[in-house]
PASEBA-1860 file (N, C-alpha, C; in nm, 3 decimals):
! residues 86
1> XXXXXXXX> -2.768/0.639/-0.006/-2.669/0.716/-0.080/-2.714/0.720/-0.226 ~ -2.738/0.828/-0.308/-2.793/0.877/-0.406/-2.639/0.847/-0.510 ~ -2.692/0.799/-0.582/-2.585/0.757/-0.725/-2.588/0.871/-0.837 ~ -2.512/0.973/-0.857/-2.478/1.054/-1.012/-2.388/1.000/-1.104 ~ -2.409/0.984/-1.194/-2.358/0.965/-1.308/-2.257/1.087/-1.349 ~ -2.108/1.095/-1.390/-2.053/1.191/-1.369/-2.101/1.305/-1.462 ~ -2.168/1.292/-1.581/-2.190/1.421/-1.645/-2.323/1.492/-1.533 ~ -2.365/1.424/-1.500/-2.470/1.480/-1.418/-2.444/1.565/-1.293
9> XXXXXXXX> -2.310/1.500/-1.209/-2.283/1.568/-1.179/-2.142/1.670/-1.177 ~ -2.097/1.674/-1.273/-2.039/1.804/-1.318/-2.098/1.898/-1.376 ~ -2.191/1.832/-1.462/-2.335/2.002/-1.529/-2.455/2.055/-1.374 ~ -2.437/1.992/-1.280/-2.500/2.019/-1.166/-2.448/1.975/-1.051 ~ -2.311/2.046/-1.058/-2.218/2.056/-0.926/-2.270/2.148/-0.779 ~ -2.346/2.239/-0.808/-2.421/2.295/-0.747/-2.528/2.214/-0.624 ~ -2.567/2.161/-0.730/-2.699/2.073/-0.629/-2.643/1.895/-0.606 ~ -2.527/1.886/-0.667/-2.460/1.792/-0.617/-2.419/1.779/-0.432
17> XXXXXXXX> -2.355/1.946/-0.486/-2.315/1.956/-0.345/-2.372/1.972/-0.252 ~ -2.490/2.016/-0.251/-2.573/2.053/-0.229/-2.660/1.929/-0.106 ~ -2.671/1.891/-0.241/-2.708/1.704/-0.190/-2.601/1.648/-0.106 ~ -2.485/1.640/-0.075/-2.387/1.593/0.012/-2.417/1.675/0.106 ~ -2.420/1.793/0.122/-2.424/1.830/0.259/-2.586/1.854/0.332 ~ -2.666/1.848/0.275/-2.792/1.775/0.346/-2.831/1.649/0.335 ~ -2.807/1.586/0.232/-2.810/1.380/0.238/-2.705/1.305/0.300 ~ -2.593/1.366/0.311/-2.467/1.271/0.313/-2.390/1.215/0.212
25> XXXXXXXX> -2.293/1.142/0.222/-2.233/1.094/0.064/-2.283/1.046/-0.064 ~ -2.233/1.115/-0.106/-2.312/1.097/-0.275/-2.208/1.043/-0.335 ~ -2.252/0.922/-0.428/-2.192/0.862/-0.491/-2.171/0.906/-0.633 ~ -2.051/0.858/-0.740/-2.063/0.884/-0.832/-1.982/0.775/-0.942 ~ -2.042/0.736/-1.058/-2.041/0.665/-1.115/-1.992/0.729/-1.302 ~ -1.888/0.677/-1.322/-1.855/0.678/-1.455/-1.843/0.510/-1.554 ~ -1.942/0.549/-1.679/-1.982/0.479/-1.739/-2.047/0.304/-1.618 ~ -2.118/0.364/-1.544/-2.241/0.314/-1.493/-2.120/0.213/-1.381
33> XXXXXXXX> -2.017/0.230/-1.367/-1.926/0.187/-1.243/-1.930/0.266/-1.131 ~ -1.948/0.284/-1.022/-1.920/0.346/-0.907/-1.785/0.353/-0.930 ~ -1.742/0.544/-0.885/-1.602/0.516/-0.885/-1.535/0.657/-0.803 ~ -1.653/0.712/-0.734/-1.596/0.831/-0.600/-1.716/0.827/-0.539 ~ -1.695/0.894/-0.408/-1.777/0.925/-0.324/-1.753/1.070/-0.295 ~ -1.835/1.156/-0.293/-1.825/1.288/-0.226/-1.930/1.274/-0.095 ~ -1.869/1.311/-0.005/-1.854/1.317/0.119/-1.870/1.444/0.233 ~ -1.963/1.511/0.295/-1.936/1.617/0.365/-1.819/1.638/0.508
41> XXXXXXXX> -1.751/1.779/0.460/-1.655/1.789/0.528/-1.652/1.722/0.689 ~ -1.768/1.760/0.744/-1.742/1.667/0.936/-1.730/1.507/0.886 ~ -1.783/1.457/0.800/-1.777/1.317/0.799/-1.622/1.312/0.746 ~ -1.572/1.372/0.655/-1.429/1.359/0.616/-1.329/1.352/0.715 ~ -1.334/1.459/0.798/-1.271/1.498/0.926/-1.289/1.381/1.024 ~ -1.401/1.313/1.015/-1.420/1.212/1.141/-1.326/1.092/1.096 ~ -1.310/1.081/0.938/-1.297/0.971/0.927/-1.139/0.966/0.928 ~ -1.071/1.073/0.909/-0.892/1.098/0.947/-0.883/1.083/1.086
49> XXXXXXXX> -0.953/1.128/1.145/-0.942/1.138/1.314/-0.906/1.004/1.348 ~ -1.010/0.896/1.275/-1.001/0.750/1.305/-0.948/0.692/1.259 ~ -0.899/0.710/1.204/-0.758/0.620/1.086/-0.642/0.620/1.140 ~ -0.620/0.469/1.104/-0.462/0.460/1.157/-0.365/0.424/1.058 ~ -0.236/0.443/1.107/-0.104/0.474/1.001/-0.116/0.315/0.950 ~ -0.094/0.320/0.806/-0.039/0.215/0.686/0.068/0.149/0.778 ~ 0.120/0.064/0.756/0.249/-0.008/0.747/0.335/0.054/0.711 ~ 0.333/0.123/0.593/0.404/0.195/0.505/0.470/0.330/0.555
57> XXXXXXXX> 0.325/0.412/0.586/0.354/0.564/0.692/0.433/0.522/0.805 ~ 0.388/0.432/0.823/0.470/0.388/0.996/0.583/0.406/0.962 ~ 0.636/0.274/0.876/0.816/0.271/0.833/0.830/0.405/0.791 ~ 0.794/0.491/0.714/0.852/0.611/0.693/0.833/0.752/0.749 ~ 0.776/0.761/0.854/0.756/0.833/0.927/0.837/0.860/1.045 ~ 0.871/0.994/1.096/0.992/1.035/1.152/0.983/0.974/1.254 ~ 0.857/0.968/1.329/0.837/0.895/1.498/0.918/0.776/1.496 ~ 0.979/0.766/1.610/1.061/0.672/1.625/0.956/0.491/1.630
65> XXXXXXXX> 1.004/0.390/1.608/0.930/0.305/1.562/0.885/0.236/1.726 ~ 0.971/0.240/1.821/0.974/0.167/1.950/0.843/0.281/2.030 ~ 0.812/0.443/2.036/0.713/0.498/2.057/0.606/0.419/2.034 ~ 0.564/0.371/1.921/0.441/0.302/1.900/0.427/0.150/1.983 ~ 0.520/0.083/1.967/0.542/-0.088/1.949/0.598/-0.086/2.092 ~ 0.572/-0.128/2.218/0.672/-0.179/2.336/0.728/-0.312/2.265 ~ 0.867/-0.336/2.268/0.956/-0.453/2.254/0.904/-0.567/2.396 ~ 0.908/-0.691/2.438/0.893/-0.720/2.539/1.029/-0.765/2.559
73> XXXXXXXX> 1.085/-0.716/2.693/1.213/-0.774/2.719/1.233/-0.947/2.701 ~ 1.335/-0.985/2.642/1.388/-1.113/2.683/1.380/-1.169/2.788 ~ 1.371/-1.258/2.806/1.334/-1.394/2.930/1.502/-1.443/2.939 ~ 1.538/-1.491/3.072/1.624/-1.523/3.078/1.668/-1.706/3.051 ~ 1.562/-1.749/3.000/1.528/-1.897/2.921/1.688/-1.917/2.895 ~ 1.766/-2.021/2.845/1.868/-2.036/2.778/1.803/-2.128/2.662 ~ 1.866/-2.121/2.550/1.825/-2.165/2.444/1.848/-2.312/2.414 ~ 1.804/-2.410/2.345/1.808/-2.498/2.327/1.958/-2.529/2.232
81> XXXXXX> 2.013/-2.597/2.246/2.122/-2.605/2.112/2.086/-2.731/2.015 ~ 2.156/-2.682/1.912/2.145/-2.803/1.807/2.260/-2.837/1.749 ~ 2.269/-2.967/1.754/2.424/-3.001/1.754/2.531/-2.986/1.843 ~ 2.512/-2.918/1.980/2.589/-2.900/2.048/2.617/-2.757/2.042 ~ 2.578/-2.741/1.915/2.622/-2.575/1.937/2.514/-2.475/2.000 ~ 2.558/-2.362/2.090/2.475/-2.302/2.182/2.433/-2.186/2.106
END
């Protein structure tokens, strides 16, 4: 993966892109930190395909939460008490 420096590649967005879609992801670096990746579109696409929901999307997302998660039914065990109380 080929490293640009961002003025480099914003004055040569052209052959940036260029470079992503015949090399693969190109990296890019401001003030000498890595800090994006550009990426060609099928690899982008592959990588949503394979991703799974946050914690977060889950809880807020319309799908009902039991669709995803089977509950396992209760056992008919009786519980231990403490103190006498059941």
């Amino acid at each position: 993966m080929q490293t640009w420096p961002i003025q480099d590649a914003k004055a040569r967005f052209s052959e940036f892109l260029d470079a992503c879609m015949s090399n693969g992801p190109q990296m890019v670096s401001k003030r000498g930190v890595d800090a994006a990746v550009l990426v060609p579109l099928p690899v982008w696409q592959r990588m949503l395909a394979t991703s799974k929901m946050s914690l977060k999307e889950l809880l807020l997302s319309e799908k009902g939460r039991t669709d995803t998660f089977s509950v396992p039914v209760r056992g008919k065990a009786k519980r231990r008490s403490i103190d006498g109380i059941s």
